[in-house]
LOKOL-251214 format. One record per residue: residue number from 1; residue in one letter; z, y, x negated of N, C-alpha, C in turn. Coordinates in steps of 0.02 Angstrom, whole numbers, plus 50000, padded with zeros to 5 digits. Atoms other than C-alpha are relative to their C-alpha. Layout:
// residues N
@i=NUM&aa=A&nzz=Z&nyy=Y&nxx=X&cazz=Z&cayy=Y&caxx=X&czz=Z&cyy=Y&cxx=X
...
//
This chain:
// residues 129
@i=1&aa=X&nzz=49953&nyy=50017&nxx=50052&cazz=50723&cayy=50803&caxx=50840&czz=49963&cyy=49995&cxx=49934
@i=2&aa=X&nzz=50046&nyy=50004&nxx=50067&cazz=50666&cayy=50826&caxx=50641&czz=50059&cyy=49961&cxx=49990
@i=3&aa=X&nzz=49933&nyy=50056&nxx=50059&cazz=50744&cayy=50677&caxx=50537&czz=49958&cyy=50000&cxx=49942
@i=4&aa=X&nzz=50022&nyy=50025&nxx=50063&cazz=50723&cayy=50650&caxx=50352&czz=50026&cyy=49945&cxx=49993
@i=5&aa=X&nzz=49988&nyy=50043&nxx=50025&cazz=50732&cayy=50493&caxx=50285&czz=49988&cyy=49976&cxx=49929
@i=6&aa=X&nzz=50016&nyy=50001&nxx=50061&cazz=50735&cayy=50447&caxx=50112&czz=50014&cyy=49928&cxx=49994
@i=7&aa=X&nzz=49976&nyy=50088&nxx=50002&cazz=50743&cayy=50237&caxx=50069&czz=49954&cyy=49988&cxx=49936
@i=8&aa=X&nzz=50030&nyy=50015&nxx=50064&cazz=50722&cayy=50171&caxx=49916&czz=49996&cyy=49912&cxx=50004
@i=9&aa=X&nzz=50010&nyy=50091&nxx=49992&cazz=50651&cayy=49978&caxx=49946&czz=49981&cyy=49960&cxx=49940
@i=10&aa=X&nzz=50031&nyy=50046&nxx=50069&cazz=50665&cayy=49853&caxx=49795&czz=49948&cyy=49957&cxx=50020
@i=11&aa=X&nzz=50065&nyy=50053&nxx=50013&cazz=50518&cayy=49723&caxx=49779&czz=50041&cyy=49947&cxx=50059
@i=12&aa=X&nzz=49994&nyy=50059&nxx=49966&cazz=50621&cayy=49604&caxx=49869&czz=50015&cyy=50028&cxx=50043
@i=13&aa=X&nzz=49966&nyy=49995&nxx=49924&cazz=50671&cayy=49717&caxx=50022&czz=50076&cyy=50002&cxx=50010
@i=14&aa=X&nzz=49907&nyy=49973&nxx=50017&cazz=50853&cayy=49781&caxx=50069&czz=49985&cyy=49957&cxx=50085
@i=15&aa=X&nzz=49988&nyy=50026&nxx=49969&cazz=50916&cayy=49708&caxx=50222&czz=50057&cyy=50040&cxx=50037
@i=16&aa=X&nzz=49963&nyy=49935&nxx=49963&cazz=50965&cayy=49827&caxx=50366&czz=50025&cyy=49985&cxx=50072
@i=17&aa=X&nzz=49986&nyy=50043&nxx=49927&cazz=51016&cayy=49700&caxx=50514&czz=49956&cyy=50012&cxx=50051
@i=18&aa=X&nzz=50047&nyy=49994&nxx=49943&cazz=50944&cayy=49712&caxx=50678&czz=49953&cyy=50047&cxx=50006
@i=19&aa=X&nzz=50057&nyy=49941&nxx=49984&cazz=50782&cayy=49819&caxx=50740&czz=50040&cyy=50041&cxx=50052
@i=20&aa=X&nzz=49967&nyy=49960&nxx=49972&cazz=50923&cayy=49889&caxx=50883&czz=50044&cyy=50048&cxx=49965
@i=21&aa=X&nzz=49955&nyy=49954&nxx=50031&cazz=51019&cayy=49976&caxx=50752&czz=49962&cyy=50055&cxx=49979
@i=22&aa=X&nzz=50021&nyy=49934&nxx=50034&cazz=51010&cayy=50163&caxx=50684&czz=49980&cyy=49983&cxx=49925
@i=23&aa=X&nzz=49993&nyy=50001&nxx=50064&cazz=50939&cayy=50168&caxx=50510&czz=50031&cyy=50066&cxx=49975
@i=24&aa=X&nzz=50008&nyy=49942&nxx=50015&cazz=50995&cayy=50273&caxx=50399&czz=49985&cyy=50058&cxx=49966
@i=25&aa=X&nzz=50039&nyy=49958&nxx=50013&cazz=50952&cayy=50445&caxx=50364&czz=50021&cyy=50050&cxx=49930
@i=26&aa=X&nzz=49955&nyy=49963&nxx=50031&cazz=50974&cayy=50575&caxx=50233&czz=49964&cyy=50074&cxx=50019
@i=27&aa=X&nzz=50017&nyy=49937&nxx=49966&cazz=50974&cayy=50783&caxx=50279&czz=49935&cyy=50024&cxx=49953
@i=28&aa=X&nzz=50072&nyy=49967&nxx=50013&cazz=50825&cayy=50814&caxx=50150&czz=49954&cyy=49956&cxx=49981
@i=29&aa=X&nzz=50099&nyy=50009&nxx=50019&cazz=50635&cayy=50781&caxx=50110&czz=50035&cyy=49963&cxx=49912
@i=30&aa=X&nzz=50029&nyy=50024&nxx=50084&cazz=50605&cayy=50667&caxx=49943&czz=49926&cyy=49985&cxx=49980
@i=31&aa=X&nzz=50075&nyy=50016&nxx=50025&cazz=50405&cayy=50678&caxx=49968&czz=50000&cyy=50036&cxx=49948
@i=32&aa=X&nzz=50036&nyy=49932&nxx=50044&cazz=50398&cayy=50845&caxx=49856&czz=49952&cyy=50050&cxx=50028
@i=33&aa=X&nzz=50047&nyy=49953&nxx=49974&cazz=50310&cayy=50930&caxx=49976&czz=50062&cyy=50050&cxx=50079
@i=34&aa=X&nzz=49952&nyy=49973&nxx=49922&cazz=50404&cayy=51048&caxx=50133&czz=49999&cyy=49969&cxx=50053
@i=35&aa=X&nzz=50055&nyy=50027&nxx=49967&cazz=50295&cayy=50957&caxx=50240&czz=49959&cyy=49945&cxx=50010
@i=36&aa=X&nzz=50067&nyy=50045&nxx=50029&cazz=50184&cayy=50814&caxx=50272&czz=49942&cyy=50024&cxx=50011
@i=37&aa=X&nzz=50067&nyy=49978&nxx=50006&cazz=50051&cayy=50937&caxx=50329&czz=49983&cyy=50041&cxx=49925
@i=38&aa=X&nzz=50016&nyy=49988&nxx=50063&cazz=50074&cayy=51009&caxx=50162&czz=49982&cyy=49975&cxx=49931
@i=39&aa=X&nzz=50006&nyy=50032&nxx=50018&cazz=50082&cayy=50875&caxx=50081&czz=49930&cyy=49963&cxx=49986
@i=40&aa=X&nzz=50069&nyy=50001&nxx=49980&cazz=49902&cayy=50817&caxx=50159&czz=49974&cyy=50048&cxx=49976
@i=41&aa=X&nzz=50046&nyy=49949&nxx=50034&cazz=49839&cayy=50982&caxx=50105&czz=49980&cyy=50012&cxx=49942
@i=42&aa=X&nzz=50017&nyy=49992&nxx=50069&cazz=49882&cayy=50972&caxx=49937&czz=49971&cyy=49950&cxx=49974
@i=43&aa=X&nzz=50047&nyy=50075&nxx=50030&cazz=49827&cayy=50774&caxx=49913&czz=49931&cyy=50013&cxx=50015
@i=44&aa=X&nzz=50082&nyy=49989&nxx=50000&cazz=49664&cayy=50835&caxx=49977&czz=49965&cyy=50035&cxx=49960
@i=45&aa=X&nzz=50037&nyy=49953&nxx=50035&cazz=49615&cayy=50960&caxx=49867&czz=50038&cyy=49994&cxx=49907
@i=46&aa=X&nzz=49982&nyy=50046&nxx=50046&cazz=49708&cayy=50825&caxx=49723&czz=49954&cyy=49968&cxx=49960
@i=47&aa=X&nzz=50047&nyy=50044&nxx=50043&cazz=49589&cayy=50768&caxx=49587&czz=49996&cyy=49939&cxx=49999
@i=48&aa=X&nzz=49982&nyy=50097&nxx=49989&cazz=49569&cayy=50576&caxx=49604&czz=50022&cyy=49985&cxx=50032
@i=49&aa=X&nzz=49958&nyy=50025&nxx=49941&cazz=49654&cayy=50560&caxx=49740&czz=49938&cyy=49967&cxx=50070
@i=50&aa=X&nzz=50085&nyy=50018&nxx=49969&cazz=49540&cayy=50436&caxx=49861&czz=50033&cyy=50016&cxx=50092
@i=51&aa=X&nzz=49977&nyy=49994&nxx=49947&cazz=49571&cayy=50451&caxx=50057&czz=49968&cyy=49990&cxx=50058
@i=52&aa=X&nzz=50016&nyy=50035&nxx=49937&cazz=49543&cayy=50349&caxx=50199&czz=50044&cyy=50023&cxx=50086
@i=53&aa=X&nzz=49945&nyy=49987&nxx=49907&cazz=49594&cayy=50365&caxx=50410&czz=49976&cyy=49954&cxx=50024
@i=54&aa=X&nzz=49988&nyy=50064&nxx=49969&cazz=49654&cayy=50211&caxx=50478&czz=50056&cyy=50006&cxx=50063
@i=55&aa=X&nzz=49944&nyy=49996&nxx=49935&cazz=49758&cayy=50184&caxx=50665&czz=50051&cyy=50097&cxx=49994
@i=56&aa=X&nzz=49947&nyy=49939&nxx=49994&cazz=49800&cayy=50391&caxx=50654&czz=50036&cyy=50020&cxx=49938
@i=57&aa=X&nzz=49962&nyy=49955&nxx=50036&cazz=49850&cayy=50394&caxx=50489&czz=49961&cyy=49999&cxx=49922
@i=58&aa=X&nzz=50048&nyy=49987&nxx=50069&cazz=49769&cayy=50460&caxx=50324&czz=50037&cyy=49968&cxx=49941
@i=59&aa=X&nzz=49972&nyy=50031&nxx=50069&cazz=49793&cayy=50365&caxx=50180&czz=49978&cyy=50018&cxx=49921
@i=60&aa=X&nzz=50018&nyy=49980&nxx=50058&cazz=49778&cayy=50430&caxx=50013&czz=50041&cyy=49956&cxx=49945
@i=61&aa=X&nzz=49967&nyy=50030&nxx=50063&cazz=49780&cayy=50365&caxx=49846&czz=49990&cyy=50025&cxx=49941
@i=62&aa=X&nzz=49989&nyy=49957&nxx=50054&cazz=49852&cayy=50445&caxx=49696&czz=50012&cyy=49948&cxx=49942
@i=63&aa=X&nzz=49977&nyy=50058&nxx=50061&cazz=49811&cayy=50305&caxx=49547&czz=50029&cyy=50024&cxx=49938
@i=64&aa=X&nzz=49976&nyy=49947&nxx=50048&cazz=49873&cayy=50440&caxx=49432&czz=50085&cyy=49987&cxx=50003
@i=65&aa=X&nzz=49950&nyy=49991&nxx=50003&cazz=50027&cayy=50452&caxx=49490&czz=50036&cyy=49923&cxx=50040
@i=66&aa=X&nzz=49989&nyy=50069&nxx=49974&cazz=50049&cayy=50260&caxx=49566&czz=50029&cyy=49991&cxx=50050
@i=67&aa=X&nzz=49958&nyy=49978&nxx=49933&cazz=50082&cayy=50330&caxx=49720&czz=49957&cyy=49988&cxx=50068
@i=68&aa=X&nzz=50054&nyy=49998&nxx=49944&cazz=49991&cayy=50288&caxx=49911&czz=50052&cyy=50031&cxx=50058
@i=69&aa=X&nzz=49972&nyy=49959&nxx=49958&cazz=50027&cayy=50395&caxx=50033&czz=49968&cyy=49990&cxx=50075
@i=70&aa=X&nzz=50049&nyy=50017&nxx=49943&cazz=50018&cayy=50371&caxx=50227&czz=50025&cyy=50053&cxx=50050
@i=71&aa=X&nzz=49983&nyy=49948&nxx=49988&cazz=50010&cayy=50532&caxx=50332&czz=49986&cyy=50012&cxx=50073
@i=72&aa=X&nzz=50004&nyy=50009&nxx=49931&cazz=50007&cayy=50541&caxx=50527&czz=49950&cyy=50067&cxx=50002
@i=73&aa=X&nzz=50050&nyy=49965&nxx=49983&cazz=49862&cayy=50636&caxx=50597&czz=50036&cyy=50041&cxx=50057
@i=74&aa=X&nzz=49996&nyy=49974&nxx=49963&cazz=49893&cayy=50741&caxx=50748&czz=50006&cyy=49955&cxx=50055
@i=75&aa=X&nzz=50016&nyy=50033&nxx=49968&cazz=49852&cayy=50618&caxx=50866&czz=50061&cyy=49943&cxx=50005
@i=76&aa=X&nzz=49953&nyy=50073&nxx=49973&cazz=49982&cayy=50482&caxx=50821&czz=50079&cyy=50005&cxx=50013
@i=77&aa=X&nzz=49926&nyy=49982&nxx=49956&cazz=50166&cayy=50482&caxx=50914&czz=50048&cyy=50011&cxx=49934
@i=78&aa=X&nzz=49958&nyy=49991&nxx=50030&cazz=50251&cayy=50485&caxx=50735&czz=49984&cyy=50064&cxx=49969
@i=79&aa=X&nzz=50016&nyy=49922&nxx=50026&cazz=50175&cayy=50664&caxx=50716&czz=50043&cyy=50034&cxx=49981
@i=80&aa=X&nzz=50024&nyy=49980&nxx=50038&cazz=50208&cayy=50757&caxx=50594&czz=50059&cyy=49948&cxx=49959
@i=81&aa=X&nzz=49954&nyy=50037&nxx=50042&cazz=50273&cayy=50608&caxx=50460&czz=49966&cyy=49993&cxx=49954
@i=82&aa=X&nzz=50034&nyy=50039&nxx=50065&cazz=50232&cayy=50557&caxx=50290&czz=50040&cyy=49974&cxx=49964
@i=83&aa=X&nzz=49946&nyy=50038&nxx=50043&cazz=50283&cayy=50412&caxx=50185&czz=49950&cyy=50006&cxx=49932
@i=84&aa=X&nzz=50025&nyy=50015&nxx=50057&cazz=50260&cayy=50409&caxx=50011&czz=50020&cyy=49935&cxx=49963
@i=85&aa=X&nzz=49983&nyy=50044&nxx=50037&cazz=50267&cayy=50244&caxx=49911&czz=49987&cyy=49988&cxx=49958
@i=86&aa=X&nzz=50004&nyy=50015&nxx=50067&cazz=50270&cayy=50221&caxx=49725&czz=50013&cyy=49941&cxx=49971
@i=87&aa=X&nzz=49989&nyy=50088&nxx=50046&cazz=50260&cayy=50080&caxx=49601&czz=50037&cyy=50075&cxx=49937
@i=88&aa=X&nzz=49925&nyy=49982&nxx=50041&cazz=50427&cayy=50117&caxx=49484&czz=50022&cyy=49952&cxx=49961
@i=89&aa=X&nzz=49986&nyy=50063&nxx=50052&cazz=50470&cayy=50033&caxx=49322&czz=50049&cyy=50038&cxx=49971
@i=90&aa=X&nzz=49941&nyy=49997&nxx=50022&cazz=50635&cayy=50033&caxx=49283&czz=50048&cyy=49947&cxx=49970
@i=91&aa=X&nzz=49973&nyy=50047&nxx=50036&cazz=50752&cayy=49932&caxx=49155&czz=49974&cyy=49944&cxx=50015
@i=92&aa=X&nzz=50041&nyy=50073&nxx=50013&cazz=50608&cayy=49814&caxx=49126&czz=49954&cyy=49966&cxx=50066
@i=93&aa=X&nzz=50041&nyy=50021&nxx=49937&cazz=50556&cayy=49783&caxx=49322&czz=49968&cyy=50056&cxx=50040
@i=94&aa=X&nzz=50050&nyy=49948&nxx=49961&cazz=50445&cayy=49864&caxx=49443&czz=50026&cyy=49987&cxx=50087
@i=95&aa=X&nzz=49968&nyy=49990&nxx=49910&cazz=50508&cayy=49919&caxx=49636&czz=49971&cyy=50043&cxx=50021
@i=96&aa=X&nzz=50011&nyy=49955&nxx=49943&cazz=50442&cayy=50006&caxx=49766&czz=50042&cyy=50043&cxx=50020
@i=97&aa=X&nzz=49963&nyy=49931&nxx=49972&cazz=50505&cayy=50172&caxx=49805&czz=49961&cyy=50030&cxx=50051
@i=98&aa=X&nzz=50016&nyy=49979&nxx=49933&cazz=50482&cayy=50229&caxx=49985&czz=50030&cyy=50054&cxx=50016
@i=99&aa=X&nzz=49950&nyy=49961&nxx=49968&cazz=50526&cayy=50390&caxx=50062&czz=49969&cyy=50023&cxx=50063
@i=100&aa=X&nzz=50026&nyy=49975&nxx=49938&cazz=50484&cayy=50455&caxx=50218&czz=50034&cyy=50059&cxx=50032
@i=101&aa=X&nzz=49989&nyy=49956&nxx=49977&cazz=50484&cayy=50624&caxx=50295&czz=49983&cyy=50006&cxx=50093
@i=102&aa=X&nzz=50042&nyy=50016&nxx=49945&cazz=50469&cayy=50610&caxx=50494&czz=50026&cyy=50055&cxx=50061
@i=103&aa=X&nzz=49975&nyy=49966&nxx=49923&cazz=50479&cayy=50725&caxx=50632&czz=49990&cyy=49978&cxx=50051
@i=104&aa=X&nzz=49988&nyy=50009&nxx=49945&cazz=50471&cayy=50646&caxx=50764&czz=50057&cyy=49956&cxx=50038
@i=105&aa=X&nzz=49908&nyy=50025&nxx=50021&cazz=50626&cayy=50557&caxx=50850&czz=49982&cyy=49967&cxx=49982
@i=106&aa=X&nzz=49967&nyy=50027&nxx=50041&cazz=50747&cayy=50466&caxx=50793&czz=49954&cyy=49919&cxx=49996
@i=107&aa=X&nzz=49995&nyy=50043&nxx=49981&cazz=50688&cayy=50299&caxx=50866&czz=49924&cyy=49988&cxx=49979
@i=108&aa=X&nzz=50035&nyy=49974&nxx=50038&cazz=50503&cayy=50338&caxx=50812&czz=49992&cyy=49988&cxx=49955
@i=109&aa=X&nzz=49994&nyy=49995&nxx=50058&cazz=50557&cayy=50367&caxx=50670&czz=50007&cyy=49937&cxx=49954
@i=110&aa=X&nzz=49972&nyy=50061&nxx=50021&cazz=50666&cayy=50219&caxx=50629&czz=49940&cyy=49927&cxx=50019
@i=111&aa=X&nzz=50039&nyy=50041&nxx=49987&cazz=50512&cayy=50121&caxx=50690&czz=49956&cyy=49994&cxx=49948
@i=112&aa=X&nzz=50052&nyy=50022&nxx=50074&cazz=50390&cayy=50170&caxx=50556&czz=50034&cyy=49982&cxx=49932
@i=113&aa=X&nzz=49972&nyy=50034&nxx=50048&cazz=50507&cayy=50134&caxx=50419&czz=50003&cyy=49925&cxx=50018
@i=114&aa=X&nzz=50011&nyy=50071&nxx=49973&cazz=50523&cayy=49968&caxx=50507&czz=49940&cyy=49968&cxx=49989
@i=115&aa=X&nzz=50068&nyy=50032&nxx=50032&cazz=50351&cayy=49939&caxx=50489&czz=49971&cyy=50013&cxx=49938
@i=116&aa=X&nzz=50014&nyy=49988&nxx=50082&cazz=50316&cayy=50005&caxx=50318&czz=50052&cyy=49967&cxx=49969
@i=117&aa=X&nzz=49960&nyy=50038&nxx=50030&cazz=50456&cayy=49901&caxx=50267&czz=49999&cyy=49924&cxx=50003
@i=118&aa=X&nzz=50029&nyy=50068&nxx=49986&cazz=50359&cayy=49744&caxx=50338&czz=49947&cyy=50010&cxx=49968
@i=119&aa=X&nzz=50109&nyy=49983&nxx=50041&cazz=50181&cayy=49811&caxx=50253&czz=50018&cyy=49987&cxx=49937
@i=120&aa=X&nzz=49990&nyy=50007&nxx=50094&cazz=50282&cayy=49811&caxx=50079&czz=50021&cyy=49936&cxx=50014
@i=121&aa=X&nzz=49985&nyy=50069&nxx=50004&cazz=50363&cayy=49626&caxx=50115&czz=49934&cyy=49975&cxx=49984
@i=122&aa=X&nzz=50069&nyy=50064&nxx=50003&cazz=50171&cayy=49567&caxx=50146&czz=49983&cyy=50027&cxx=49930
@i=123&aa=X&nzz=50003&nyy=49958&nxx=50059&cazz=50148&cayy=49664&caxx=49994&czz=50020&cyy=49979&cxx=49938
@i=124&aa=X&nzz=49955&nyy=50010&nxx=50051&cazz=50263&cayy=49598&caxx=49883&czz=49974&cyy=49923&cxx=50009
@i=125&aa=X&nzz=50027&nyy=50057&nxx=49993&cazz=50222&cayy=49433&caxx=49943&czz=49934&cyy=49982&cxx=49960
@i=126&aa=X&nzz=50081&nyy=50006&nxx=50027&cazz=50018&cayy=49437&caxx=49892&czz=49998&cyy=50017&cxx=49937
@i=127&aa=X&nzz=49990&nyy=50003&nxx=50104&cazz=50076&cayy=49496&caxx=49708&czz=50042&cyy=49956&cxx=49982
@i=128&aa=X&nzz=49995&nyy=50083&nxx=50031&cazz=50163&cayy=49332&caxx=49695&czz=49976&cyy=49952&cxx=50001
@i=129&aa=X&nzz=50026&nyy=50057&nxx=50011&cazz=50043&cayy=49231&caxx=49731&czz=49956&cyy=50009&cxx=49950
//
């Protein structure tokens, strides 16, 4: 099953009820890339862009564009996914913009948004203190 997902998470977190429910999805890509292996290809050969591999998944960072990107290796079950998350300043405040491209299923799927949507809470948290 290929799903796209696109989610746009304010600073304080949207609120999507239970972990048994479907999230949901939309039919296209908002990384900018076709791909997250394309995506990886092009952040690598990205000027400034720094890039680490942590639990299966490559993390790159684009301080240019205020963007960190986290990109499943081969190896890890949400193969072939990539989320992109941006810092976004808009009418005066700053939000996190999340999107995620994921092929693998649905359930999968709806898992790593689940957890990248707990990594930005701790997230959001440690820039208020």
């Amino acid at each position: 099953m290929r799903v796209a997902a696109s989610i746009v998470a304010a600073w304080l977190g949207i609120g999507l009820g239970t972990a048994a429910q479907d999230l949901p999805e939309s039919p296209h890509s908002e990384i900018g890339y076709p791909s997250p292996q394309t995506a990886l290809a092009a952040l690598r050969n990205k000027p400034g862009v720094t890039s680490t591999e942590q639990n299966g998944w490559f993390v790159l960072r684009d301080t240019g564009e205020n963007t960190i990107w986290s990109i499943t290796s081969e190896q890890h079950q949400a193969y072939p996914t990539a989320v992109k998350r941006s810092l976004v300043e808009s009418d005066g405040s700053v939000h996190l913009e999340m999107n995620v491209q994921c092929g693998a299923s649905k359930s999968v799927c709806d898992q790593v948004v689940r957890d990248f949507q707990a990594l930005n809470g701790k997230l959001r948290k440690s820039l208020d203190q």
